[in-house]
ZADREN-343916 format. One record per residue: residue number from 1; x, y, z of N, C-alpha, C in turn. Coordinates in Angstrom, 3 decimals. Layout:
N
<kolvex NUM n.xx X n.yy Y n.zz Z ca.xx X ca.yy Y ca.zz Z c.xx X c.yy Y c.zz Z>
...
This chain:
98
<kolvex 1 n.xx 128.694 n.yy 45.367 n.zz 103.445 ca.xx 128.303 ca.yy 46.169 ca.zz 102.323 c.xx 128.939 c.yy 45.554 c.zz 101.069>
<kolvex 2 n.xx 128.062 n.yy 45.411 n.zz 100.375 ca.xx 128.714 ca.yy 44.757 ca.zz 98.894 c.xx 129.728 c.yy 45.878 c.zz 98.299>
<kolvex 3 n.xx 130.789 n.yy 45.046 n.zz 97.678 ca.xx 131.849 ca.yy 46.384 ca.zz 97.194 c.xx 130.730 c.yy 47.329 c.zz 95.904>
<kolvex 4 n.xx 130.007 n.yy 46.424 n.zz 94.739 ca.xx 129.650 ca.yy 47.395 ca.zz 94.218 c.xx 128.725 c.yy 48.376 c.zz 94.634>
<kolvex 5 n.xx 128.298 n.yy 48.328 n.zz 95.955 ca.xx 127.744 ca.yy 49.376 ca.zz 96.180 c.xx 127.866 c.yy 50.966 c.zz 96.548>
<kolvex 6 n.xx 129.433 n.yy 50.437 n.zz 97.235 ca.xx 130.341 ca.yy 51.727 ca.zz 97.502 c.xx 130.085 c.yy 52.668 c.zz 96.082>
<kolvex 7 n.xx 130.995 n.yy 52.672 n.zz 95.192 ca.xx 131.034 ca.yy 53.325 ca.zz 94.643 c.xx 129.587 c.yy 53.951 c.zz 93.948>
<kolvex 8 n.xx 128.881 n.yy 53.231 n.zz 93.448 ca.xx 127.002 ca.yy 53.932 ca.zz 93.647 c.xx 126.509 c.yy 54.881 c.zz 94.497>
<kolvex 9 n.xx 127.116 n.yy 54.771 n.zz 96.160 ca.xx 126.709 ca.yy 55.666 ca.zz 97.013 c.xx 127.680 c.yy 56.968 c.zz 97.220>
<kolvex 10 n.xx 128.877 n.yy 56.484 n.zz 96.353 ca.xx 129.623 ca.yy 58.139 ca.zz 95.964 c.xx 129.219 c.yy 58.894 c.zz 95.725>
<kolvex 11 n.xx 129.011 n.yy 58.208 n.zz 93.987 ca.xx 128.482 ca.yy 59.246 ca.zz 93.033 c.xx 127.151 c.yy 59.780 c.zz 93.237>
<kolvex 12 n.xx 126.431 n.yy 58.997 n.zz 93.782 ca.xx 124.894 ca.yy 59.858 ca.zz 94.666 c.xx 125.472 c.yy 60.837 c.zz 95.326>
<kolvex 13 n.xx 126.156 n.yy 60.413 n.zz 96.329 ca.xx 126.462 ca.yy 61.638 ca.zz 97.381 c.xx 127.127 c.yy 63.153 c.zz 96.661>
<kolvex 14 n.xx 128.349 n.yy 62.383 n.zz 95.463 ca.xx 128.806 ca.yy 63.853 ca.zz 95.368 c.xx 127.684 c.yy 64.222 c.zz 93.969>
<kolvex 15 n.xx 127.323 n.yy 63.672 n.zz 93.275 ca.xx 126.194 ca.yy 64.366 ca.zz 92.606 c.xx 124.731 c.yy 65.120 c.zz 93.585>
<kolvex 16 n.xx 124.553 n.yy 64.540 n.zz 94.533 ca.xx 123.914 ca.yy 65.628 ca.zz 95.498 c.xx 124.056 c.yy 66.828 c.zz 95.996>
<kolvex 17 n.xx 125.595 n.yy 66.667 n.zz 96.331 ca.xx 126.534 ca.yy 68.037 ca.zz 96.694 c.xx 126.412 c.yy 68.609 c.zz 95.527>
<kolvex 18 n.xx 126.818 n.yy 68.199 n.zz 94.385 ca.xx 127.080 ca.yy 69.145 ca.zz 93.799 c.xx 125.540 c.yy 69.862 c.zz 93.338>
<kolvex 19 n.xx 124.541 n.yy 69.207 n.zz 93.379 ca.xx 123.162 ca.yy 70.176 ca.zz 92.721 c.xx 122.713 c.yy 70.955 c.zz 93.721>
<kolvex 20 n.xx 122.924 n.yy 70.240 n.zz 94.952 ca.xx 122.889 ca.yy 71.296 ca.zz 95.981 c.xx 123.234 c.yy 72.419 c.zz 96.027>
<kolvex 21 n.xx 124.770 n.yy 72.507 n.zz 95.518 ca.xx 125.738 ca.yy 74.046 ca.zz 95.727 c.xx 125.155 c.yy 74.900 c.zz 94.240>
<kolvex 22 n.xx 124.378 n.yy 74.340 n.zz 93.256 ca.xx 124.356 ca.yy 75.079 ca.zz 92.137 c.xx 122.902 c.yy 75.528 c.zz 92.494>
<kolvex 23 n.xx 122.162 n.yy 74.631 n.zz 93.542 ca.xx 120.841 ca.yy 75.316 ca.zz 93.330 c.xx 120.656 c.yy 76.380 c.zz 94.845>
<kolvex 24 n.xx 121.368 n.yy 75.957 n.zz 95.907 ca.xx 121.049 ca.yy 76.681 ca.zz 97.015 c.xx 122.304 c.yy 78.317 c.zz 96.941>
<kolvex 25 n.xx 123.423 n.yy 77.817 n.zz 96.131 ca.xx 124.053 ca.yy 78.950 ca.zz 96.444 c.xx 123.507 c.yy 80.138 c.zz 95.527>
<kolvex 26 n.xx 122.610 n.yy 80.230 n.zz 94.147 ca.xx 122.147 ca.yy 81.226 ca.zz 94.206 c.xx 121.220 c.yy 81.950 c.zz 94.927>
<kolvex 27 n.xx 120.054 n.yy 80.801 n.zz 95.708 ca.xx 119.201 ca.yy 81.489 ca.zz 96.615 c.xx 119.959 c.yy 81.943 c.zz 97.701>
<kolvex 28 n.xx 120.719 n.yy 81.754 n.zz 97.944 ca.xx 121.423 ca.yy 82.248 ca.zz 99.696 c.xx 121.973 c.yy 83.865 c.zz 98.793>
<kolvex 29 n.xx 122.689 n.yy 83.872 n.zz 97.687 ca.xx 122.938 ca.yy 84.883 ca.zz 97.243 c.xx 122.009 c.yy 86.407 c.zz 96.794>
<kolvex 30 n.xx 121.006 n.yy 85.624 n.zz 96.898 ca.xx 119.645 ca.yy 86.578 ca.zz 96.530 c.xx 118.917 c.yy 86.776 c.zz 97.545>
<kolvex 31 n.xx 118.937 n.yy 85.990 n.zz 99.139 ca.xx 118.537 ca.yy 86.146 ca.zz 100.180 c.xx 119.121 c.yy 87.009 c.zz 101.008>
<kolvex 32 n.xx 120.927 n.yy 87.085 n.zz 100.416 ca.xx 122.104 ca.yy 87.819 ca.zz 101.094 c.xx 121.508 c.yy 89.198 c.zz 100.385>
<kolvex 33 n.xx 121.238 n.yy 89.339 n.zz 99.535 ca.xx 121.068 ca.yy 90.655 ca.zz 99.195 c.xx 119.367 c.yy 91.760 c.zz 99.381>
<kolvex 34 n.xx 119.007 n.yy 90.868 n.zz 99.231 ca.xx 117.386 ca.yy 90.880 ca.zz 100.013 c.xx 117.714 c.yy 91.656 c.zz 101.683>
<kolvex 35 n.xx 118.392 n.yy 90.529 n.zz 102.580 ca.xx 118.946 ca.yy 91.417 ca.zz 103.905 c.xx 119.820 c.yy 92.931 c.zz 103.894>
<kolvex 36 n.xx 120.334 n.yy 92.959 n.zz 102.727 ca.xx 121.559 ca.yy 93.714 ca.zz 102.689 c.xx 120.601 c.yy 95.045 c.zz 102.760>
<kolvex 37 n.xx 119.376 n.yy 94.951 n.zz 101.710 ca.xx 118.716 ca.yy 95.907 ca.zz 100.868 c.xx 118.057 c.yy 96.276 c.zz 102.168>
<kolvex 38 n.xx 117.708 n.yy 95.549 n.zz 102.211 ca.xx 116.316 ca.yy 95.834 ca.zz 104.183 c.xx 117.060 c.yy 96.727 c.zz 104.779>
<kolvex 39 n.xx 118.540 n.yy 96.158 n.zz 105.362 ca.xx 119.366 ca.yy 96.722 ca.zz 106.427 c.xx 119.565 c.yy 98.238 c.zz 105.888>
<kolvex 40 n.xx 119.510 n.yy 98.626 n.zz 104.411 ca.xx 120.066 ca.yy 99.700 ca.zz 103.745 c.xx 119.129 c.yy 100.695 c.zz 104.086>
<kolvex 41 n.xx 117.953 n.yy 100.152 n.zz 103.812 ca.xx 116.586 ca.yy 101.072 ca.zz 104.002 c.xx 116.123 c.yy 101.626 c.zz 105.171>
<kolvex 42 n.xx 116.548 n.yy 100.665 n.zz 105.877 ca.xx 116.288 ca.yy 100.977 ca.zz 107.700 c.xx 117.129 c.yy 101.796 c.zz 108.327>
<kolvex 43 n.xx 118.432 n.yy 101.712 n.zz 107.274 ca.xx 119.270 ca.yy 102.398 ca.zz 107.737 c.xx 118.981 c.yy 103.954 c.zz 107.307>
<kolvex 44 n.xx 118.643 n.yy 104.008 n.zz 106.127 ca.xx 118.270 ca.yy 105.393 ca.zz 105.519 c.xx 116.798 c.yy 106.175 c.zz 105.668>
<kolvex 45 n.xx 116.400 n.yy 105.536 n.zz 107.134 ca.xx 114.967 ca.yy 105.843 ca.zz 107.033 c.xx 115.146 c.yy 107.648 c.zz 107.807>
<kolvex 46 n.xx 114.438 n.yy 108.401 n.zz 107.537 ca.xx 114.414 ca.yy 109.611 ca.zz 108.292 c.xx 114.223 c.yy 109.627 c.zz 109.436>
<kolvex 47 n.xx 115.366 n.yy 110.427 n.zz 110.294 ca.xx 114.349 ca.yy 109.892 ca.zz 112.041 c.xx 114.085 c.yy 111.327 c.zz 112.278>
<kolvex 48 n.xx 113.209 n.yy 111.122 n.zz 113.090 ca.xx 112.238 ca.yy 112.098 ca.zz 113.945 c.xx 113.355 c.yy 113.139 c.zz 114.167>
<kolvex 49 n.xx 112.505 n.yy 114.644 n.zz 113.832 ca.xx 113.637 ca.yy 115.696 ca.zz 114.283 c.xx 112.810 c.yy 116.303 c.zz 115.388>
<kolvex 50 n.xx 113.758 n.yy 116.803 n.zz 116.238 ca.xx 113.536 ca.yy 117.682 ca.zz 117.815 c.xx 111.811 c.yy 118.343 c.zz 117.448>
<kolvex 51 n.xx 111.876 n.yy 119.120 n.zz 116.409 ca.xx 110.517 ca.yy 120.184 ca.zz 116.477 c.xx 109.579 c.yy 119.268 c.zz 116.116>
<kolvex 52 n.xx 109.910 n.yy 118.123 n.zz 115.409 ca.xx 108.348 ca.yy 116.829 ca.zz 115.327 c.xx 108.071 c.yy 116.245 c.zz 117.047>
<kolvex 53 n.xx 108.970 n.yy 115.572 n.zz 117.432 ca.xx 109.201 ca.yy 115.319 ca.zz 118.901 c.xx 108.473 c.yy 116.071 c.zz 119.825>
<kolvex 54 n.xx 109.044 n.yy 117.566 n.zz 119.721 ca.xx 108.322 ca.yy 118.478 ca.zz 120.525 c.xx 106.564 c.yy 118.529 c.zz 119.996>
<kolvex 55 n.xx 106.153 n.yy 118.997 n.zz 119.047 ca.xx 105.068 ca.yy 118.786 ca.zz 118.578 c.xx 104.206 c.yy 117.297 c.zz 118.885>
<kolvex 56 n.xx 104.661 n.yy 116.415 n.zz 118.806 ca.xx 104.315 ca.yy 115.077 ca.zz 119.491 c.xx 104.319 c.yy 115.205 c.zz 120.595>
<kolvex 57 n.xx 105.236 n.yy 115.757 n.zz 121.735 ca.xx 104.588 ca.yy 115.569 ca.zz 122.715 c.xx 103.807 c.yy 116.721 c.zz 123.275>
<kolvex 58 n.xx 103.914 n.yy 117.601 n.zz 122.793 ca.xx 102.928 ca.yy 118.769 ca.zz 123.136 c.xx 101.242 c.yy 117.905 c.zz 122.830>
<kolvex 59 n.xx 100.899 n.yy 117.356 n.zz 121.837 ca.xx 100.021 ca.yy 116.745 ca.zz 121.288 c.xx 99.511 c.yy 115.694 c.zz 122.578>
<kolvex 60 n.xx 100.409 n.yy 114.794 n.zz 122.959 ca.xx 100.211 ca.yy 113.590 ca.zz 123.881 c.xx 99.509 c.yy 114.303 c.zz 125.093>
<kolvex 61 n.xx 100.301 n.yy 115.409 n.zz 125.347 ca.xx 100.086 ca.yy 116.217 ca.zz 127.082 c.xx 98.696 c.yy 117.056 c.zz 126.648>
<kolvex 62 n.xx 98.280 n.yy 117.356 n.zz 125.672 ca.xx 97.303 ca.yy 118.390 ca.zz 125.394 c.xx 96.047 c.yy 117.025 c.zz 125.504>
<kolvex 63 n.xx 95.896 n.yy 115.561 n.zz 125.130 ca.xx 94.731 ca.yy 114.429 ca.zz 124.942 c.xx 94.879 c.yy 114.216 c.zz 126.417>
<kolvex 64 n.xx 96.148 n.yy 113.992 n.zz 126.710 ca.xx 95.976 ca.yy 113.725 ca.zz 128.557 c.xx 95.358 c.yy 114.570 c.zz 129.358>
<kolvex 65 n.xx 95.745 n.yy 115.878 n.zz 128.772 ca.xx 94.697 ca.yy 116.716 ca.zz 129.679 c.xx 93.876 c.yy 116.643 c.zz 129.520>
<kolvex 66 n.xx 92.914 n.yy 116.065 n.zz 128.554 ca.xx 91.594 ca.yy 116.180 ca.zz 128.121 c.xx 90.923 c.yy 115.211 c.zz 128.512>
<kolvex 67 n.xx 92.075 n.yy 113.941 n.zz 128.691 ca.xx 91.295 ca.yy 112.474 ca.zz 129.130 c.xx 91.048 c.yy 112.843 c.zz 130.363>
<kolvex 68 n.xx 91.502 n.yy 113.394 n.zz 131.266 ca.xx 91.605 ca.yy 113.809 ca.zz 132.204 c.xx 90.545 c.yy 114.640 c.zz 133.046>
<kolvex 69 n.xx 90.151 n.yy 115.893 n.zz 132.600 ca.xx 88.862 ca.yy 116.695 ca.zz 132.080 c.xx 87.749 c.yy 115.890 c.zz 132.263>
<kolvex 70 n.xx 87.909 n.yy 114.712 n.zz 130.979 ca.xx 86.267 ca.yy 113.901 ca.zz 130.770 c.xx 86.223 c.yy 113.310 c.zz 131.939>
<kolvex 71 n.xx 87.275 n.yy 112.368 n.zz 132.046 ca.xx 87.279 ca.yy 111.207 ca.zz 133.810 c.xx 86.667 c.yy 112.114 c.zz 134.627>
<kolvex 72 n.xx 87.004 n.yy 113.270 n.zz 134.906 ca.xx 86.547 ca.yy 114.308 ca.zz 136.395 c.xx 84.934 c.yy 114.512 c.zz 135.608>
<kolvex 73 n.xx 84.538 n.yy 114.699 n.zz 134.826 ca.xx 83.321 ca.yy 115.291 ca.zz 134.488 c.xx 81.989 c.yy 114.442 c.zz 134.774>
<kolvex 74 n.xx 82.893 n.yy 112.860 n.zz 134.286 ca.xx 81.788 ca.yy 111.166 ca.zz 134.182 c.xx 82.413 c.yy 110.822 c.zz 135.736>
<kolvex 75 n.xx 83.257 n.yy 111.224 n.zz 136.488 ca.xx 82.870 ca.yy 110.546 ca.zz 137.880 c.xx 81.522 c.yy 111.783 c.zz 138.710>
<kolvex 76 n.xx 82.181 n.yy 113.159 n.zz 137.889 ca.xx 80.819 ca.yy 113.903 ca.zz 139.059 c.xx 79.492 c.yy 113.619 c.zz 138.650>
<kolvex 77 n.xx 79.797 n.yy 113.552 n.zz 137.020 ca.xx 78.057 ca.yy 112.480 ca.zz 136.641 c.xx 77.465 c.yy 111.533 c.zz 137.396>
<kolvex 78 n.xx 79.046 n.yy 110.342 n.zz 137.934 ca.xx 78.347 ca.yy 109.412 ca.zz 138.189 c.xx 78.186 c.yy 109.186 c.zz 139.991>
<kolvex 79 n.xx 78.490 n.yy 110.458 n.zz 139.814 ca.xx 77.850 ca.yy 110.648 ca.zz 141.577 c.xx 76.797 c.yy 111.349 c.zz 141.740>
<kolvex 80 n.xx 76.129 n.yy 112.314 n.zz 140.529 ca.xx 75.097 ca.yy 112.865 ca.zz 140.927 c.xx 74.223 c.yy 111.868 c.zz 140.425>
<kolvex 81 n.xx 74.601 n.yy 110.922 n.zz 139.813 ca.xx 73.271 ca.yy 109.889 ca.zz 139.439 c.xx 72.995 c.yy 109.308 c.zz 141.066>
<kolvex 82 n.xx 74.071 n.yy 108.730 n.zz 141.004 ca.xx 74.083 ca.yy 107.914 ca.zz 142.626 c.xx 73.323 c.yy 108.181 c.zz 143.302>
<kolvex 83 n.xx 73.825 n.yy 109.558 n.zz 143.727 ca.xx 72.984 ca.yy 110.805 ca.zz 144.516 c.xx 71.469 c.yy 110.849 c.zz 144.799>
<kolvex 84 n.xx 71.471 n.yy 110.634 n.zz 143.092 ca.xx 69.769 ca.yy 111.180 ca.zz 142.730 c.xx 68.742 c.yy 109.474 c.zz 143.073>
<kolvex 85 n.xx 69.461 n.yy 108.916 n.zz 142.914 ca.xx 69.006 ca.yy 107.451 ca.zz 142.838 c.xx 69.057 c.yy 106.803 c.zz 144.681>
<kolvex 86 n.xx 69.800 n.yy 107.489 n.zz 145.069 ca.xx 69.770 ca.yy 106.729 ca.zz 146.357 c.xx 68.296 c.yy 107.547 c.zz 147.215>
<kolvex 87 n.xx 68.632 n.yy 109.093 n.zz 146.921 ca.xx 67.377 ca.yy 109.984 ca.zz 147.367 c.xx 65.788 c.yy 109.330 c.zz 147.178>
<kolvex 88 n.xx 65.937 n.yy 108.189 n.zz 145.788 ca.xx 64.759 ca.yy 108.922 ca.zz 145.013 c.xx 64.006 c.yy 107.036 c.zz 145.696>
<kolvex 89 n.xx 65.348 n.yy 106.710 n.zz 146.340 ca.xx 64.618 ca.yy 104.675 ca.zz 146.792 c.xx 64.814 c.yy 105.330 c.zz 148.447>
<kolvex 90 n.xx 65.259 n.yy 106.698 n.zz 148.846 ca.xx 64.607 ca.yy 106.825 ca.zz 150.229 c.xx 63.264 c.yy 106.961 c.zz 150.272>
<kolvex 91 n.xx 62.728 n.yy 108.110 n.zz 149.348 ca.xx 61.657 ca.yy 108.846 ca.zz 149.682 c.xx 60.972 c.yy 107.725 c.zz 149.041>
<kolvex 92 n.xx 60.911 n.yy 106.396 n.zz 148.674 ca.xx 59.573 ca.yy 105.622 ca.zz 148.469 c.xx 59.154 c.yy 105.126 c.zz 149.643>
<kolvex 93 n.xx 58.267 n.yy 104.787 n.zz 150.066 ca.xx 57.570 ca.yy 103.681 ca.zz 151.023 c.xx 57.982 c.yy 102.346 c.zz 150.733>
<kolvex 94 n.xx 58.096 n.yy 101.441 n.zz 151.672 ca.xx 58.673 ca.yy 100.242 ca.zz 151.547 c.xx 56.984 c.yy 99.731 c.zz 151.166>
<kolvex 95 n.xx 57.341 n.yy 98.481 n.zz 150.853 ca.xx 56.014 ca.yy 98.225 ca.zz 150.399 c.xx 55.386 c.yy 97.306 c.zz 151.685>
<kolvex 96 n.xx 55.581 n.yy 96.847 n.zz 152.709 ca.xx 54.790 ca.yy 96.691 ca.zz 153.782 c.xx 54.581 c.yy 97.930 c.zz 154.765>
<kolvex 97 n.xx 54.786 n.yy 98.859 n.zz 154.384 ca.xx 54.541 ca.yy 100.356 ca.zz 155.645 c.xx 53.133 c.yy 100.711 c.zz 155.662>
<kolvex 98 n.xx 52.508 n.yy 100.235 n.zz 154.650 ca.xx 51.169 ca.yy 100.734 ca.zz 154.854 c.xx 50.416 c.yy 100.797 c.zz 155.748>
């Protein structure tokens, strides 16, 4: 390495450092507070009280029963179709019986 080059690749280096620390340490400082603010909010969010809870799940058990209801209603549908459809290819004649 040529000697004058040493000193050239100092002053690069610590003039790098140094624009570095003037330009990244305010963003890390405004990123630090950005998290801080999030964490604050999440922290202060309202949580669910017992009588919403209860009401929620009274709500959940009242659609389940209902999903429930329809399923039983569309399987007896879909057995009286069956039903009606299997009856309705007995009573034809095959088509060589003639």
């Amino acid at each position: 390495m040529p000697p004058d080059l040493a000193p050239l690749m100092m002053g690069v280096t610590v003039t790098l450092a140094l624009a570095a620390v003037l330009i990244l340490r305010p963003l890390a400082k405004h990123f630090g507070k950005v998290i801080e603010m999030r964490a604050q909010e999440r922290h202060e969010r309202p949580q669910v009280s017992g009588e919403d809870l209860a009401r929620l799940t009274d709500a959940v058990s009242r659609l389940t029963d209902r999903i429930e209801t329809l399923e039983d209603r569309q399987d007896f549908a879909e057995r009286l179709l069956d039903a009606r459809r299997s009856s309705s290819r007995a009573s034809l004649p095959e088509p060589g019986d003639t």
